[in-house]
DOTIKE-592876 format. One record per residue (C-alpha): residue number from 1; residue in one letter; x, y, z. Coordinates in nm, 2 decimals, always signed. Example, Ala and Ser with C-alpha at 12.3 -4.5 7.8 and 13.67 -1.06 7.14 Angstrom:
BEGIN
   nr  rest      px      py      pz
    1     a   +1.23   -0.45   +0.78
    2     s   +1.37   -0.11   +0.71
***
This chain:
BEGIN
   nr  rest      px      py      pz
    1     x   +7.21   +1.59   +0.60
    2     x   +7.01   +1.79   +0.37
    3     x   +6.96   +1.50   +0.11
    4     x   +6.81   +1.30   +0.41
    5     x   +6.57   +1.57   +0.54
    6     x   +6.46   +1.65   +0.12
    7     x   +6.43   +1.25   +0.12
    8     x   +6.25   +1.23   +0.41
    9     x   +6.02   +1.49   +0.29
   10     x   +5.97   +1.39   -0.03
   11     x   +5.92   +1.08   +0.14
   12     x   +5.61   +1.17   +0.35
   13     x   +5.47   +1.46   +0.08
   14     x   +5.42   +1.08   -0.17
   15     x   +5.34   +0.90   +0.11
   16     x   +5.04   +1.12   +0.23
   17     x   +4.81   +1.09   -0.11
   18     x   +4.85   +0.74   -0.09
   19     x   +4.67   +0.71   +0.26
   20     x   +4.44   +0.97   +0.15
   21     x   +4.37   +0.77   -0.11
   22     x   +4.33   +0.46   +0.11
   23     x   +4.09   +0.60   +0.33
   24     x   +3.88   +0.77   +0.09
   25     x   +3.88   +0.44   -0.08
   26     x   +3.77   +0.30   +0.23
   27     x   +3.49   +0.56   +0.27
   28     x   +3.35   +0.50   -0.07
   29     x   +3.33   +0.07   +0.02
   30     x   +3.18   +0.18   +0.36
   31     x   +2.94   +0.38   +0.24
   32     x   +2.87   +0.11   -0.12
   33     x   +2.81   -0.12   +0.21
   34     x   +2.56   +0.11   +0.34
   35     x   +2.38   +0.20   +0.06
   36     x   +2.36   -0.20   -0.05
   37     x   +2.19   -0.28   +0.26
   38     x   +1.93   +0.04   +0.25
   39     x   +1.82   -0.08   -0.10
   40     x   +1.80   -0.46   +0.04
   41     x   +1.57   -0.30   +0.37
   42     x   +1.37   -0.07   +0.08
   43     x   +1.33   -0.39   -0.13
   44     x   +1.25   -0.58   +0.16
   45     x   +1.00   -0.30   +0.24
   46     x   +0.86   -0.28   -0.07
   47     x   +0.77   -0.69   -0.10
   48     x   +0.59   -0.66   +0.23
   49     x   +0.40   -0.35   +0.09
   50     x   +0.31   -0.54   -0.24
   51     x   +0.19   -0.87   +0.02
   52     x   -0.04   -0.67   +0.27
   53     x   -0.17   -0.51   -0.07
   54     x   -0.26   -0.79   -0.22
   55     x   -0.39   -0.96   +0.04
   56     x   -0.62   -0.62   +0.13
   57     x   -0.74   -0.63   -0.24
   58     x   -0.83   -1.05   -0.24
   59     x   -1.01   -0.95   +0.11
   60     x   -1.20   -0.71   -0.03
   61     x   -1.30   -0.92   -0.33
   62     x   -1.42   -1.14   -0.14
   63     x   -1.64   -0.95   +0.10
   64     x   -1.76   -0.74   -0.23
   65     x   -1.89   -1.08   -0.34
   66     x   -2.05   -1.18   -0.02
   67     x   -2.24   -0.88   -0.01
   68     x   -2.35   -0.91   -0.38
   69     x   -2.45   -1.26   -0.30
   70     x   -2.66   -1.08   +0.05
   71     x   -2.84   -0.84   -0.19
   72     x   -2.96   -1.12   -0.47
   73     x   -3.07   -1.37   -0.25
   74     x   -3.30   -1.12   -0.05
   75     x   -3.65   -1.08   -0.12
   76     x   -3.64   -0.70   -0.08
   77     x   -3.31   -0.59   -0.29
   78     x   -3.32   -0.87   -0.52
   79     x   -3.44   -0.67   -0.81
   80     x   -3.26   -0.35   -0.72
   81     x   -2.95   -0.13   -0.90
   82     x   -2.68   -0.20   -0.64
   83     x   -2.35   -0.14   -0.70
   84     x   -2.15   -0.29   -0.44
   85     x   -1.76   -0.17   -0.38
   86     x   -1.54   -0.23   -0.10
   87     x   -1.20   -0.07   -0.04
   88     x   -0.98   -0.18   +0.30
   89     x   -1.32   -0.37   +0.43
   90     x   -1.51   -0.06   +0.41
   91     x   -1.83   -0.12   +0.16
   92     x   -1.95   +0.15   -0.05
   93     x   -2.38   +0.10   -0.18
   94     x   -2.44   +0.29   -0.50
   95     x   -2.73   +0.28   -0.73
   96     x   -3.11   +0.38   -0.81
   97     x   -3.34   +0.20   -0.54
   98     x   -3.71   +0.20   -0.53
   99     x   -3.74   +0.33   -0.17
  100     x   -3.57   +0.43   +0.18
  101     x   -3.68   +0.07   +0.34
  102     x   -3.50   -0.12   -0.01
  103     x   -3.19   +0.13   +0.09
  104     x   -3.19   +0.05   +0.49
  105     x   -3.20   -0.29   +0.43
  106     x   -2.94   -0.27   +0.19
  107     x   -2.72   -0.14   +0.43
  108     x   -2.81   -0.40   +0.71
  109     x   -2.76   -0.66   +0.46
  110     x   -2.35   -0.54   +0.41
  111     x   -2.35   -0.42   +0.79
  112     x   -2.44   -0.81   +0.88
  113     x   -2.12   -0.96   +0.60
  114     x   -1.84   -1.13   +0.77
  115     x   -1.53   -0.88   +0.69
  116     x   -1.70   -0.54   +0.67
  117     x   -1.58   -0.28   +0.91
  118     x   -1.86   +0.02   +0.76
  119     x   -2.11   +0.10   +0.50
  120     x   -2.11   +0.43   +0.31
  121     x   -2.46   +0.43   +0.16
  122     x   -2.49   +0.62   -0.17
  123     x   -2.78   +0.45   -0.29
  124     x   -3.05   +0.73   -0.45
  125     x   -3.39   +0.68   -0.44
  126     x   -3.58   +0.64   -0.78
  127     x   -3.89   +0.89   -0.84
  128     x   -4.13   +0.93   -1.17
  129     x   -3.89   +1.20   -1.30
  130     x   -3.55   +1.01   -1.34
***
């Protein structure tokens, strides 16, 4: 009777790291599972991030050129320093300019472009001493 409760004990006390074992096991796929599929979303994620960027950056090019093209073709800023720059369709002037009306109409040039949302204008105006 003894032998049968030791065996029986014995038994169990092997049997028991073997199902820990098992279920830890089955933790660690669990959790691979889990952690496969947050890297696929972050991935996913990170593809969409890279799109909208890229496709932020080619609309800004493009309305950076528009308002380049605005500036030469007009009579008044033609022969002006304008920098144009444009970041998430909002159009930044820089430059020397010759006076306030060359600078206003600057701005209403970029604030009439297809695609801008604002102007920050940091044009300067040009005197004797610089």
């Amino acid at each position: 009777m003894k032998s049968k409760i030791l065996i029986a004990v014995l038994g169990t006390a092997l049997a028991l790291p073997a199902m820990v074992l098992a279920q830890s096991a089955s933790d660690s796929m669990r959790q691979a599972g889990a952690d496969t599929e947050n890297a696929a979303s972050s991935t996913g994620h990170a593809a969409v991030d890279a799109y909208h960027g890229t496709k932020t950056a080619t609309i800004d090019t493009t309305i950076t050129a528009k308002v380049k093209a605005a500036l030469d073709k007009d009579d008044v800023t033609r022969h002006e320093d304008i920098h144009v720059k444009t970041v998430a369709s909002v159009v930044t002037l820089r430059g020397k300019v010759s006076s306030a009306s060359v600078a206003d109409q600057a701005v209403h040039l970029a604030q009439q472009t297809s695609g801008v949302q604002s102007v920050r204008n940091k044009l300067v105006l040009t005197t004797a001493s610089n």
